[in-house]
MARBA-3410 file (N, C-alpha, C, O; in Angstrom, 1 decimal):
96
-1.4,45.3,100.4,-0.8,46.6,100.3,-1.8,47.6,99.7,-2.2,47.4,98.5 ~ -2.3,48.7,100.6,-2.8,50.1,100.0,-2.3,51.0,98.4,-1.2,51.1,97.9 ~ -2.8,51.2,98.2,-2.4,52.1,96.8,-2.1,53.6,97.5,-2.7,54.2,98.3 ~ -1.3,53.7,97.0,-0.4,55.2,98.0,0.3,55.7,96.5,1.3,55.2,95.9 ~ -0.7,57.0,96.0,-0.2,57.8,95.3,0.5,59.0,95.3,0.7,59.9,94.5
0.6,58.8,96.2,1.7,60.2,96.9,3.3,59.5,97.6,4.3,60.2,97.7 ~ 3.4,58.3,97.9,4.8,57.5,97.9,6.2,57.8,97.1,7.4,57.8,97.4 ~ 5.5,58.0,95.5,6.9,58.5,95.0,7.3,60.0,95.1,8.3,60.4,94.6 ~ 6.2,60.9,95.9,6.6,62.4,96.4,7.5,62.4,97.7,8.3,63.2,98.1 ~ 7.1,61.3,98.3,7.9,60.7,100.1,9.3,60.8,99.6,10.3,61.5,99.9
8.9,59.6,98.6,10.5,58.7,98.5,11.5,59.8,97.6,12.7,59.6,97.5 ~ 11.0,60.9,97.1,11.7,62.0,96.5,11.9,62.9,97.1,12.6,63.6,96.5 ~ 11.7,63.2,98.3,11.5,64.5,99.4,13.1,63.9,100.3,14.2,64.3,100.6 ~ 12.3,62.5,100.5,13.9,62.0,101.3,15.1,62.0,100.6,16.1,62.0,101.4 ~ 15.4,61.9,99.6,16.3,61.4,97.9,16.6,63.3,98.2,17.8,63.3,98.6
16.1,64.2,98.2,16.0,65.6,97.4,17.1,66.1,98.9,18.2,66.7,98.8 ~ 16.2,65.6,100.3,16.7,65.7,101.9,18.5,65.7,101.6,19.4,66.5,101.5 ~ 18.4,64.3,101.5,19.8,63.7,101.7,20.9,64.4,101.0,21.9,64.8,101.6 ~ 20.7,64.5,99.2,21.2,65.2,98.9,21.9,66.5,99.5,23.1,66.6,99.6 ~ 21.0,67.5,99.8,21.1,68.8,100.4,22.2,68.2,101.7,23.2,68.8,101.7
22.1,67.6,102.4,22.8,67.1,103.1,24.3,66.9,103.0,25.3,67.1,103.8 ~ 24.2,66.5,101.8,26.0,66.3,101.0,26.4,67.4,100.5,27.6,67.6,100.4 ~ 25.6,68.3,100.3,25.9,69.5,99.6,26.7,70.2,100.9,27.6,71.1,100.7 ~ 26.2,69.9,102.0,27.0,70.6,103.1,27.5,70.1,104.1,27.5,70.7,105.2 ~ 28.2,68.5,103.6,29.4,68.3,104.3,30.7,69.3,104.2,30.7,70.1,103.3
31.6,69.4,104.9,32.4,70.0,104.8,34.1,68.9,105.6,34.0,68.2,106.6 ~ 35.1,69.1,104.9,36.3,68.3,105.5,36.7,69.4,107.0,36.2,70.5,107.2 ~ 37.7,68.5,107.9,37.9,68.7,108.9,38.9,70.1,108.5,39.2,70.0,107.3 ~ 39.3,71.1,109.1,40.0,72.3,108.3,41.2,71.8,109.1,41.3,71.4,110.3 ~ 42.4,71.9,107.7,43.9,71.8,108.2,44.1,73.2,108.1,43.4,73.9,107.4
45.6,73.5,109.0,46.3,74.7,109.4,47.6,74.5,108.9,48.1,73.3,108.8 ~ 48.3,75.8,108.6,49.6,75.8,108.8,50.0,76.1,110.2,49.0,75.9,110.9 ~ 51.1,76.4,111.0,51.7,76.5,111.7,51.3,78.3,111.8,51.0,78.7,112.9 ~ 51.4,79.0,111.2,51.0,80.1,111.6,49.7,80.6,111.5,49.5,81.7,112.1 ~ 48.7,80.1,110.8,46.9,79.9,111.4,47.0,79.5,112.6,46.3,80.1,113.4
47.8,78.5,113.0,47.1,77.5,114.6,47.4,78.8,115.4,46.6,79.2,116.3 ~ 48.8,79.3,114.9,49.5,80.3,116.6,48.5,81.3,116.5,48.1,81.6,117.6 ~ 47.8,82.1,115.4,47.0,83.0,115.4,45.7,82.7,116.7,45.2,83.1,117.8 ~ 45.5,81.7,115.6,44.0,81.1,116.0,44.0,80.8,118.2,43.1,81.0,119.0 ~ 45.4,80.3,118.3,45.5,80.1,120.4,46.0,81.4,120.4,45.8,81.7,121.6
46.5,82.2,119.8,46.4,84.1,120.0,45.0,83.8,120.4,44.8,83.2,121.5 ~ 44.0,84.1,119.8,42.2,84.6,119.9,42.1,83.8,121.3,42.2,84.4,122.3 ~ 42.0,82.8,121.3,41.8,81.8,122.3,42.4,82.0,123.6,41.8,81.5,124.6 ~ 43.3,82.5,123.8,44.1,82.8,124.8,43.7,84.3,125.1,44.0,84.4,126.3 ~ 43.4,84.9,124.8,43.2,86.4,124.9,41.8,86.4,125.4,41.7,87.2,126.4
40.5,85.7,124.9,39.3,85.3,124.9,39.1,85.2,126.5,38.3,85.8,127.2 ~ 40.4,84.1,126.7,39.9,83.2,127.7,40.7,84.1,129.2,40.5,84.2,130.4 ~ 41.7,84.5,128.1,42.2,85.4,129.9,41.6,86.8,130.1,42.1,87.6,130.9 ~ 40.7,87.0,129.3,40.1,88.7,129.7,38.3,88.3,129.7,37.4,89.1,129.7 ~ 38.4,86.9,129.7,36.9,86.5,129.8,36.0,87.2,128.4,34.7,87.4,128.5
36.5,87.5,127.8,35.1,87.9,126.9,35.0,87.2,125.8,36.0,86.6,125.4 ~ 33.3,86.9,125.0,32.4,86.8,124.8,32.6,86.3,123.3,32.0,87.0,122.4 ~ 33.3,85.3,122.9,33.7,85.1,121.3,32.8,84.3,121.2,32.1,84.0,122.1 ~ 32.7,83.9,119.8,31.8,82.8,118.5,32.8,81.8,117.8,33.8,82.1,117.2 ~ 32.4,80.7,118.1,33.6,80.0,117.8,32.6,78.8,116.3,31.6,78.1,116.5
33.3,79.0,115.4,33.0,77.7,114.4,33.5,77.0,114.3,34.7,77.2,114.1 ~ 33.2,75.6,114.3,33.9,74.6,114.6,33.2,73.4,113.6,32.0,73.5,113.1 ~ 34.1,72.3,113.5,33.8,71.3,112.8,33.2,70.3,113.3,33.8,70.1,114.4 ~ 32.1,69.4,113.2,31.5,68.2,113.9,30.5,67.1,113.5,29.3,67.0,114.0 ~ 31.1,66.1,112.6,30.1,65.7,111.7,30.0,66.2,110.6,28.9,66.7,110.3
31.0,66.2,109.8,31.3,66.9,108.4,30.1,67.9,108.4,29.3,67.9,107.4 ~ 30.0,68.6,109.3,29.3,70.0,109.4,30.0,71.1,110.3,31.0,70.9,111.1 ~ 29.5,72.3,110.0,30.1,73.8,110.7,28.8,74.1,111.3,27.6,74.1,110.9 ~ 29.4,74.2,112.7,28.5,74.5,113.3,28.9,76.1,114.4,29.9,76.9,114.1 ~ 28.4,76.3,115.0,29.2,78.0,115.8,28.2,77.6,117.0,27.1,77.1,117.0
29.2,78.3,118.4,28.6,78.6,119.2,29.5,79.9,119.9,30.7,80.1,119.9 ~ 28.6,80.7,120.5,29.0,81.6,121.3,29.3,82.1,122.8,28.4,82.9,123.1 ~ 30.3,81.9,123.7,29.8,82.4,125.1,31.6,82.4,125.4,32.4,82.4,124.5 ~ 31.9,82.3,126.8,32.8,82.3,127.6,33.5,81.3,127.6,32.9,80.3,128.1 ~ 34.8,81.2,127.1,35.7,79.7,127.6,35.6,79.2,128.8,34.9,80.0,129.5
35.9,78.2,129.4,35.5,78.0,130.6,36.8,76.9,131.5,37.1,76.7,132.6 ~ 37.3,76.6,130.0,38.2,75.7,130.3,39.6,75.7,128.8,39.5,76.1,127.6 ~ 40.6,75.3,129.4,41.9,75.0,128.1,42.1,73.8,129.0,42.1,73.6,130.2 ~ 42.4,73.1,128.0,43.0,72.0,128.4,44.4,71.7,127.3,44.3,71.5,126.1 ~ 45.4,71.8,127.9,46.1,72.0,126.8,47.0,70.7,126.5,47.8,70.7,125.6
46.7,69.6,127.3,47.4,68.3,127.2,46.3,67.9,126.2,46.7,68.1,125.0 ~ 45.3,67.4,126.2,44.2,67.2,125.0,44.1,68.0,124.1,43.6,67.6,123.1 ~ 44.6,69.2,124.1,44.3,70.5,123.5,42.7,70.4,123.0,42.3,70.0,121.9 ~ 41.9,70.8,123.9,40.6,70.8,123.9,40.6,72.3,124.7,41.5,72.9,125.3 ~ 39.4,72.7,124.4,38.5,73.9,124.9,37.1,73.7,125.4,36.4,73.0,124.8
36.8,74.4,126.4,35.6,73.8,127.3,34.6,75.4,127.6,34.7,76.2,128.5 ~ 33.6,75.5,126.4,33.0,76.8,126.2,31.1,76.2,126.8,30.7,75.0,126.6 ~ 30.7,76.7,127.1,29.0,76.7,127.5,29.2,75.0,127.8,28.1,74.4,127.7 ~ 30.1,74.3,128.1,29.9,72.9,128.7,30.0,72.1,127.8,29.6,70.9,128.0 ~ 30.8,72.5,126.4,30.9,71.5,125.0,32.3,71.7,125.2,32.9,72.7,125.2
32.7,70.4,125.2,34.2,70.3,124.6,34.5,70.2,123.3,33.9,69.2,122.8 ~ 35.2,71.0,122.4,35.7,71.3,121.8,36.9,71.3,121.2,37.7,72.2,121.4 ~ 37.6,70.1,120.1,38.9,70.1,120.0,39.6,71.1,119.1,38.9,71.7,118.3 ~ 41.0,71.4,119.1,41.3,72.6,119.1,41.6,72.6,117.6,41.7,73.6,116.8 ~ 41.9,71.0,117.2,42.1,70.8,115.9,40.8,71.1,115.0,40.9,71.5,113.9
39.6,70.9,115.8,38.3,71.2,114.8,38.1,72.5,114.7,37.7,72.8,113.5 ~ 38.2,73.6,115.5,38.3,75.1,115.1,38.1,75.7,113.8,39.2,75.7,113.3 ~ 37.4,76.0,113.3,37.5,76.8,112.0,37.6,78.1,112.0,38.5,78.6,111.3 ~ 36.8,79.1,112.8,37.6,80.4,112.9,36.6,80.6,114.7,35.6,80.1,115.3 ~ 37.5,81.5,114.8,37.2,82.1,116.0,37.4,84.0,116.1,38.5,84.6,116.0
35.9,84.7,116.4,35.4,86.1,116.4,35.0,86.5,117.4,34.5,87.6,117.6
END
């Protein structure tokens, strides 16, 4: 084995990485009953006048956002089908 004095800067960079990582997990977002109705208000309005929302959403204890045209409801899954990503309706965090 080589002498590698720069290894405990590696093994601290990944240690420093990970952390930052945890720092921005986030839990799945619960609703009341009158958040959800709001929230398929947006969704439903979105999707029957065709325009152009940003939707944040949960996936991998991360928030992530995408923007474009619904394309699909599925309302037995209760899924949403935006730029070709399905979307569960329970993961939603807000919708603009």
């Amino acid at each position: 084995m080589s002498w590698a004095p720069f290894n405990s800067i590696i093994n601290n960079h990944d240690i420093m990485y990970n952390i930052k990582e945890q720092e921005t997990y986030i839990n799945r977002p619960e609703y009341i009953e009158e958040q959800l109705e709001e929230l398929e208000l947006k969704i439903m309005n979105a999707y029957t006048y065709q325009d152009t929302i940003t939707i944040n959403y949960y996936h991998n204890h991360k928030s992530l956002s995408i923007t474009g045209n619904i394309n699909k409801i599925d309302a037995i899954y209760k899924k949403i089908k935006i730029n070709n990503i399905n979307i569960s309706f329970f993961d939603i965090i807000s919708v603009n």
